[in-house]
Each structure stands twice: as structure tokens, then as C-alpha cells.
N, C-alpha and C positions, 0 to 999 in steps of 0.2 A: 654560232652564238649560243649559249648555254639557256637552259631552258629556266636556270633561277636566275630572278633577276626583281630586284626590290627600290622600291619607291621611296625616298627617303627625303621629309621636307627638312631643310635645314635655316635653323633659326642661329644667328653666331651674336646676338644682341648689342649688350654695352662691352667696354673695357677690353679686359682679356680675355673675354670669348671671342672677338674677334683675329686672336694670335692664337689662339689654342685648339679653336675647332678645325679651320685649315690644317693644321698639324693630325689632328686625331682623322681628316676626311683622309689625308695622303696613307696614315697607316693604313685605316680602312680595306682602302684602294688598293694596297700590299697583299694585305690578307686575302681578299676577294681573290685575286689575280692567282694565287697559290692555291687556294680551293675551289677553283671553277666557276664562281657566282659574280653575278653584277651588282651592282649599288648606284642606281641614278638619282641624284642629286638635285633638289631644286633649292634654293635658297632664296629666302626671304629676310628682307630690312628693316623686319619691326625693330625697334630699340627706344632710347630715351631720345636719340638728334632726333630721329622720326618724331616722336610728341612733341619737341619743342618744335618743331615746322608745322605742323597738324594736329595737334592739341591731342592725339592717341597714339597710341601704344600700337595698336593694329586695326587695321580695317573694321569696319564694322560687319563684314562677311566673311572675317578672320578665321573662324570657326568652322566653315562652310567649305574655305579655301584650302584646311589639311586635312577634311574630314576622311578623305577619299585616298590620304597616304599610308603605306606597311608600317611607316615610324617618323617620330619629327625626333631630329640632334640638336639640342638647344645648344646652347653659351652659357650666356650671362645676362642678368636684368639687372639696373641698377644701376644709377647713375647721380650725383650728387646738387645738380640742376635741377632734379624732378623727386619730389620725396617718395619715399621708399613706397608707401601705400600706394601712391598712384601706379608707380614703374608698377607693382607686382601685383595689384588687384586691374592691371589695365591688360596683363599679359599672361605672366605663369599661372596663375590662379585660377583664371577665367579657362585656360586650358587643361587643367587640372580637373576642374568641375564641369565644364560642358563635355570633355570626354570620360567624366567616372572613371580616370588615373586614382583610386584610391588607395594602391598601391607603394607606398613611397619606399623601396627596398637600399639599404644603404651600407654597402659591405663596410666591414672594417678590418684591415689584417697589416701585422708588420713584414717588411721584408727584410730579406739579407741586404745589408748595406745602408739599411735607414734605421736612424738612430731612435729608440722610445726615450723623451724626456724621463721615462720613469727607471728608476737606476736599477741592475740587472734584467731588464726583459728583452727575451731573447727571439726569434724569430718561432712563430710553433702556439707562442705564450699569450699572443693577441690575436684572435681571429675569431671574429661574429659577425653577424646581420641586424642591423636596428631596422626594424619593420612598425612604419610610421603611415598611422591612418592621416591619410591626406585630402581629405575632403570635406571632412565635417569636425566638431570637435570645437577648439577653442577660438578656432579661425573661421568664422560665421559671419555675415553680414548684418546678424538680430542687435540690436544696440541703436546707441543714439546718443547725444548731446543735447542737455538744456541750459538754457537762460547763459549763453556764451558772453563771457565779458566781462560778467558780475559776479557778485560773491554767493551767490548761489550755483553757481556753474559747476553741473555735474555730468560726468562720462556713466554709461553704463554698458557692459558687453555681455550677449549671453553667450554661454557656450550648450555649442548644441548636440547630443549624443544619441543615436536613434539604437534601436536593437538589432535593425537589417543592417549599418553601417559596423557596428563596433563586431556584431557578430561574423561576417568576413573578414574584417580583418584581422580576428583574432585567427579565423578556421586559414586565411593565408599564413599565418607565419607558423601554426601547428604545420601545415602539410610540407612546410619549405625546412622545418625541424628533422625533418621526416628523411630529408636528402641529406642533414646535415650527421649533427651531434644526439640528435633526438633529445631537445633539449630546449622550452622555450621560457623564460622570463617575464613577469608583465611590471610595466611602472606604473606606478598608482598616487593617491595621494589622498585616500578615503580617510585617515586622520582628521582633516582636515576641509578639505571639501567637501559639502556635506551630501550634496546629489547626486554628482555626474563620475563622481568617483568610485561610491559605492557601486552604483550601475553599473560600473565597468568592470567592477573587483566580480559580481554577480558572474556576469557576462563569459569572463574570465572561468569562473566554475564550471559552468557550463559546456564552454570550448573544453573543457577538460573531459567533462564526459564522454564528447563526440569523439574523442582523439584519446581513447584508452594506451598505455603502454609510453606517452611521452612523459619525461619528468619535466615536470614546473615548480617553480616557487613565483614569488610576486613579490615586489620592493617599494617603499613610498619613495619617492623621485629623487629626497635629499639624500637619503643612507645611498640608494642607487648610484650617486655619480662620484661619491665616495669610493663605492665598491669598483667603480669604470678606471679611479685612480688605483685604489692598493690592487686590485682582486678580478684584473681585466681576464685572466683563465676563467673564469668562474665561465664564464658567458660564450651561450653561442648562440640562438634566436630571441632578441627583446623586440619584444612589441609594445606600444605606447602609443597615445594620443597624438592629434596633430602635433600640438605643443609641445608635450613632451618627449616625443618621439625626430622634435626637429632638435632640441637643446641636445641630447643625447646624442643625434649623430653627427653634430659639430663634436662635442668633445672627445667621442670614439676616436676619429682621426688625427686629434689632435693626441692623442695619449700612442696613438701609433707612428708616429714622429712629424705626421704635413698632411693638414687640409689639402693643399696641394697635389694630393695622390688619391681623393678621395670621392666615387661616383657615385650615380645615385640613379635608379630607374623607378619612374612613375608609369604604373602598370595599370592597365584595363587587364584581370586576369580572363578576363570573359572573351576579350579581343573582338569586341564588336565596335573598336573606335582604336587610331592609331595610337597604341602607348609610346612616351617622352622619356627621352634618356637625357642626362645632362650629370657637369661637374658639381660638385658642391661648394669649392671657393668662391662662388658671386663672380663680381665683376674687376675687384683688386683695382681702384681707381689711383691708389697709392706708386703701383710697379705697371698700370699699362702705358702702353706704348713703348716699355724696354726693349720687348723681347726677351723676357729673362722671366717669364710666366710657366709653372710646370704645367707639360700636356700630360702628363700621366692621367691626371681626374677625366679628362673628356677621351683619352682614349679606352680608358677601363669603361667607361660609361660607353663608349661606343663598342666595346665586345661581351658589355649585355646586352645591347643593342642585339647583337649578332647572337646571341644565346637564344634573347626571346624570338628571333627569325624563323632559329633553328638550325644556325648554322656553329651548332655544338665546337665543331673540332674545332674551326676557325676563331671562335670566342676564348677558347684553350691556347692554341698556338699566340694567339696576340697576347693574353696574359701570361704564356709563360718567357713571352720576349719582354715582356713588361718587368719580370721578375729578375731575371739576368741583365738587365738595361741598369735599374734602382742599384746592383749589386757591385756597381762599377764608378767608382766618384768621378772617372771621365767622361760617363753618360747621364751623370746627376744633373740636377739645375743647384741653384745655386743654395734657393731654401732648405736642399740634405746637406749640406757640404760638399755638392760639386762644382764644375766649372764649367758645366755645358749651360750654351741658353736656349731656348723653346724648340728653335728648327735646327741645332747640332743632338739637343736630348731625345727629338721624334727622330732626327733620321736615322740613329744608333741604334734605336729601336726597332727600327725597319731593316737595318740591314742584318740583324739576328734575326727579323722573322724570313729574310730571302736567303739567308745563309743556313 
């Protein structure tokens, strides 16, 4: 019996996390098998059917019940039964914040075989990291509603920016620059916002000092996602607000041909609580229960998974079965232009990694 051997809670949620994360556990289980280490499994039924039976999203010792795992493999939240703010302040968010995942690391890169809406870009020409503070920021619980019903009825939200929160994660996406391109980005919007933006423009400076020798510049959010269309070379670490660090890395993937291909780890860099890997497509209410859901997002989420373990090579070998798989319209789904569905596009994948 091999002396690595890792605790892994598995959350497969709504929709097509439930078709996609089985797909990404079996590669998993490939990999492991090939590098000598284990991956024990425990899965959990939180989802939206769970709330509408029990009015919650998770236990109320929910928290308590993964504390004690190496990593939790999510799915998907989200379901069209239960509105969006329940599904995701009942589940991902609440896991996000009680284990200080502030982390939200979200590669973007094109491969051979998958087509960029953007006309000539070529494989080489897209590849970054949107590094999105995920715990504090514009996504806050300070707010309220008055005088509901009437013509005075007003929303108010605050967004909340601390010096210890923005300053990590600016000092995580410098040092993650560091492995990359030496090169980090910020998005901003201090034109315009009059407080929390400057603060961060500030903030931003300062990271600069700590991290002598990295080149930076800094964009306000609208020119940014212009430059993510014409001038996606430009980029290789953006760090950004909750907010704007979430819009940003929906559209990265989407400028690199499919959401569908597209992971996402929420880290505790400290690892004194188990960090969440999961896809970035949600739950796809539209295409679940086909079978024709791309596992590619929850399996790259599952070999950062295996990165942050430590199990380097194996995070390499599964992504570079991933790369060869995308390269091939027989082992595509159907969103690249191929003709494979969920369990012909993983197993194709698996058999490049045992071959």
C-alpha cells in the first residue's frame, strides 16, 4: 500500500457536476494508479434537490464535516428552482469564507485543436492566470434593503476592502508571476470608484515594492476586457477584485474558445484548512442530463488539485493528456467541434494517460 494517500471530500452538486465530476474522479484514479499514490473519495449530496427537501444547501456542521479533509472536488451550484443567492451563499461561499480560500486561481490558455473566437490566434498567443480575491471585496454581506414594496424602496451594498485581504492577494499573484512570465497586471476602476478602488490602486504600489524586478502595469476594468479581446498576448498574471476578478475569468476562457475547458482552484495558501478545486461552467441547466457536458474543466481542476497535493508530475501527465485529447475532434465534446460525449471525451483521455 503506498505511503501517499489523500483524503479527498467530493461535492458533484447540481446539473452537470454531476456528469462531470465522475468523469474527472476516474481520470483521477488513472493518474494516481500510474504514480503510485491513492485518492480516497468521500462524497457528499449537498445541491439544490437537497434544499428543496430541507430547506439547506448543507448541514449545519457542514463546515465541520470537511474540515479535516487534504481537498474538497466540487461540481456545480446552481439550480433554477432555488435562486442563485441562496444556491451560492448556502454552499460555495460559505466554503470559501469559513476556510479563507481567498485564493481564486483561474488559468486561461488556448490549445491545439480548439478554436479562439478571436480570428488568427494561434496556440502560444493565450495563456494567463486571472488571480481573483475571493473573499472579501464587492461580494460582502454589509447591505440591506429598505421600505420593500414602495416607492421609496432602496438597495444598498457595501463593498468591503481590508489592507491584510487585498495585500495577499496581490503578494499571491506577484510570487505566482515569479514561476510564470514575471509579469502581473491589476484591474482597477479608481476613475470612477471613488474609495475602494484607489485603495487598491495604493495597495497595488506597494505590492510593487515588495516584489522588486516584476513588470506591472494596471488597467481600469473597461479598457481591460477590451485588451482580453484585441491583446490577450499582452497578459500573463491579472489580479483583480472579487468582482472583477470573477467577470474577467469568465471571459479569458471564453476568448480561449470554451468555458467548458476552464478550472479554477480556491486556495488557502497557508493550508491550514482544505483548499476547493472545482470547473468554472456552473451547473449548465440547459445541456444537463445529455451527457454531452465537457469534463475537461473539472479534470484540469482536478490536476491542480494534484499540483497543490504535490503531486507535481501527475498534475503534468494529466494535463498533458488533456492537451493531446482537445487536439483531436474524435476526443472533443461537442462545444469544440467534436463528436465525443462526457464519458467517450474522459475515457480518450485516459487512455493517452495509460498509453
Amino acid at each position: 500500500m503506498t505511503s501517499r494517500s489523500y483524503k479527498i471530500a467530493v461535492i458533484p452538486g447540481d446539473g452537470i457536476g454531476t456528469e462531470v465530476i465522475p468523469a474527472g474522479i476516474k481520470a483521477l484514479e488513472a493518474v494516481a494508479k500510474t504514480h503510485g499514490f491513492e485518492l480516497n473519495w468521500h462524497e457528499f449530496d449537498w445541491s439544490c434537490e437537497v434544499y428543496a427537501k430541507t430547506g439547506r444547501m448543507m448541514p449545519e456542521d457542514g463546515i465541520d464535516q470537511l474540515r479535516d479533509f487534504d481537498a474538497i472536488y466540487l461540481g456545480a451550484v446552481g439550480w433554477p428552482n432555488v435562486p442563485d443567492h441562496v444556491s451560492l451563499w448556502g454552499l460555495l461561499i460559505p466554503l470559501r469564507r469559513e476556510f479563507d480560500l481567498y485564493a481564486n486561481v483561474r488559468p486561461v490558455k488556448l490549445f491545439e485543436g480548439v478554436e479562439s473566437p478571436l480570428a488568427g490566434r494561434k496556440p502560444g498567443d493565450i495563456d494567463f492566470i486571472v488571480v481573483r480575491e475571493n473573499v472579501e471585496g464587492e461580494y460582502s454581506e454589509i447591505g440591506g434593503r429598505l421600505y420593500s414594496g414602495t416607492d421609496m424602496e432602496s438597495a444598498s451594498q457595501v463593498a468591503m476592502f481590508t489592507r491584510r485581504g487585498t495585500d495577499r492577494i496581490m503578494d499571491y499573484a506577484f510570487e505566482l508571476a515569479k514561476t510564470r512570465r514575471n509579469q502581473v497586471s491589476s484591474a482597477t476602476k479608481s476613475n470612477g470608484i471613488v474609495h475602494t478602488m484607489p485603495f487598491w490602486d495604493e495597495r497595488f504600489e506597494a505590492a510593487k515594492e515588495r516584489h522588486p524586478g516584476v513588470t506591472t502595469d494596471q488597467y481600469h476594468i473597461d479598457i481591460l476586457t477590451a485588451h482580453f479581446v484585441r491583446n490577450p498576448d499582452w497578459f500573463d498574471v491579472v489580479v483583480g477584485s472579487n468582482l472583477f476578478g470573477d467577470i474577467l475569468s469568465d471571459l479569458g476562457p471564453a476568448v480561449a474558445g470554451s468555458i467548458g475547458i476552464a478550472p479554477s482552484a480556491n486556495l488557502n495558501p497557508a493550508r491550514t484548512t482544505p483548499s476547493m478545486f472545482e470547473p468554472v461552467h456552473g451547473s449548465a441547466p440547459d445541456i444537463a442530463g445529455q451527457g454531452i457536458a465537457n469534463p475537461v474543466a473539472a479534470i484540469w481542476a482536478g490536476a491542480m488539485m494534484l499540483e497543490h497535493l504535490g503531486e507535481t508530475d501527475a498534475a503534468k501527465a494529466l494535463e498533458d493528456a488533456m492537451a493531446k485529447s482537445l487536439a483531436n475532434p474524435e476526443t472533443r465534446t461537442k462545444d469544440l467541434g467534436g463528436t465525443a460525449d462526457t464519458v467517450q471525451a474522459a475515457d480518450a483521455l485516459i487512455s493517452l494517460l495509460e498509453s
